[in-house]
C-alpha positions as CSV (number, residue, x, y, z in Angstrom):
1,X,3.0,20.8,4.8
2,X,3.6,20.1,1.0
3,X,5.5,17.1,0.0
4,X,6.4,17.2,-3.5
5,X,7.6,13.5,-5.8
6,X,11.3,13.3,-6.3
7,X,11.3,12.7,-9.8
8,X,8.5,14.9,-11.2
9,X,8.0,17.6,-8.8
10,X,4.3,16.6,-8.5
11,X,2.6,17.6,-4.9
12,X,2.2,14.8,-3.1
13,X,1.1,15.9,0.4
14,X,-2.2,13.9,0.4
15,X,-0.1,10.6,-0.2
16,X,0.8,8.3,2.6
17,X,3.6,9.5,4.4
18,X,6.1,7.4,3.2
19,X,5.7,8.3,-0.2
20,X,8.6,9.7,-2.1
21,X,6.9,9.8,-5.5
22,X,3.4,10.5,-7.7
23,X,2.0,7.4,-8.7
24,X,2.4,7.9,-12.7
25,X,6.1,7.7,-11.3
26,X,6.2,5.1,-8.6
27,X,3.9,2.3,-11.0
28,X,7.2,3.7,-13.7
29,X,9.6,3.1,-11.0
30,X,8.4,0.0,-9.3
31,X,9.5,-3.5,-10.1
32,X,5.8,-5.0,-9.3
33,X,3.2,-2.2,-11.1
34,X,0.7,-4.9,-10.1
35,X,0.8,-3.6,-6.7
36,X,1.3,0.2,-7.2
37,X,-1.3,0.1,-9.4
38,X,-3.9,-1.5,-6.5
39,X,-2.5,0.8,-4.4
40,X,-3.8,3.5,-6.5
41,X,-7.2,2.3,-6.9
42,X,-7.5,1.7,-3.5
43,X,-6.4,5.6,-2.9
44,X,-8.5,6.6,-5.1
45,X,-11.9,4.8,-4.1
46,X,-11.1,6.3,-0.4
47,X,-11.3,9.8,-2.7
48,X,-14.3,9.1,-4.2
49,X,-16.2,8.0,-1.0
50,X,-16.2,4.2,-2.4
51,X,-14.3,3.2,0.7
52,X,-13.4,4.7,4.1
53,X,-10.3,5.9,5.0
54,X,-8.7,2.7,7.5
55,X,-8.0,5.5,10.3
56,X,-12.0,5.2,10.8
57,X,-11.8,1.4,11.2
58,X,-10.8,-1.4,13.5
59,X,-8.0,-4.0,12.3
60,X,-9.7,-7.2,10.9
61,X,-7.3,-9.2,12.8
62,X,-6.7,-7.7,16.4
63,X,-9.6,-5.2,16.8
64,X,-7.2,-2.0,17.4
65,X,-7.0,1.1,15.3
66,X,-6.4,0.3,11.3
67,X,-3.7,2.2,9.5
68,X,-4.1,0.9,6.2
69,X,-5.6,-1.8,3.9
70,X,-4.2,-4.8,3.1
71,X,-4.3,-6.5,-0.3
72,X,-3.9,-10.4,0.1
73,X,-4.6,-10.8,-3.8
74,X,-3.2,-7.9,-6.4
75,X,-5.0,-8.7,-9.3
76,X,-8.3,-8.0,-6.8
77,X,-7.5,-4.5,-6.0
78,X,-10.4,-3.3,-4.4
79,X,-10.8,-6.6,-2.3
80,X,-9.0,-4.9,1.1
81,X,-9.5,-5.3,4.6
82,X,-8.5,-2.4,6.8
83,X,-5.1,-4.0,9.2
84,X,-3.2,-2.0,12.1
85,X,0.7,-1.7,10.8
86,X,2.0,-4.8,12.7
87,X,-1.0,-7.2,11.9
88,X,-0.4,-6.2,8.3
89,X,3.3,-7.1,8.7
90,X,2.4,-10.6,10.5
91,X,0.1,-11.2,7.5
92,X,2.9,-11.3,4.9
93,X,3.2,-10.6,1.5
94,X,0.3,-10.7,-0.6
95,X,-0.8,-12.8,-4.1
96,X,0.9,-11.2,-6.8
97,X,4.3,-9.9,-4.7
98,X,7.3,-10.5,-6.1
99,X,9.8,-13.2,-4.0
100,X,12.5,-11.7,-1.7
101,X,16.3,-12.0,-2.9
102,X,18.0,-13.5,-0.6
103,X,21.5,-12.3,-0.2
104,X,22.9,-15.2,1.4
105,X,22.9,-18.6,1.5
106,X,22.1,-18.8,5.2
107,X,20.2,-21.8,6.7
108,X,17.2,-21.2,8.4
């Protein structure tokens, strides 16, 4: 199935499958390009053969199926460890993320 980028029209089909755009227009789009741009390299290494894709690996953390790499420092893009989706989410933002707005001034 072909999957095309909002704003350009580029195909995109052998991007992840959230992705709504190329990444010429994603890094354009995004308000951290630090991290689009990582994301990239790490894409394309898995092209070239560099690195596996994470569907062949076991998470780092839990030892079940990886579904993606996780960057815990940016500005080190190729410095990834393949993570299953939740042990990725329990791992938190990495070095180089921007801060979360908070909306409200809630305690915690």
């Amino acid at each position: 199935m072909s999957r095309h980028c909002l704003q350009c029209g580029a195909d995109i089909s052998i991007r992840h499958y959230h992705a709504k755009y190329c990444f010429s227009c994603a890094i354009a789009r995004q308000k951290n390009p630090v991290a689009v741009t990582a994301h990239k390299l790490v894409f394309e290494a898995i092209k070239r053969g560099e690195l596996c894709s994470p569907r062949t690996l076991e998470c780092a953390d839990c030892g079940g199926p990886a579904m993606d790499y996780d960057h815990r420092d940016y500005t080190k893009p190729l410095d990834v460890e393949p993570v299953c989706r939740s042990c990725n989410k329990l791992r938190g933002p990495a070095i180089g993320s921007l801060p979360r707005v908070v909306d409200s001034c809630a305690e915690v």
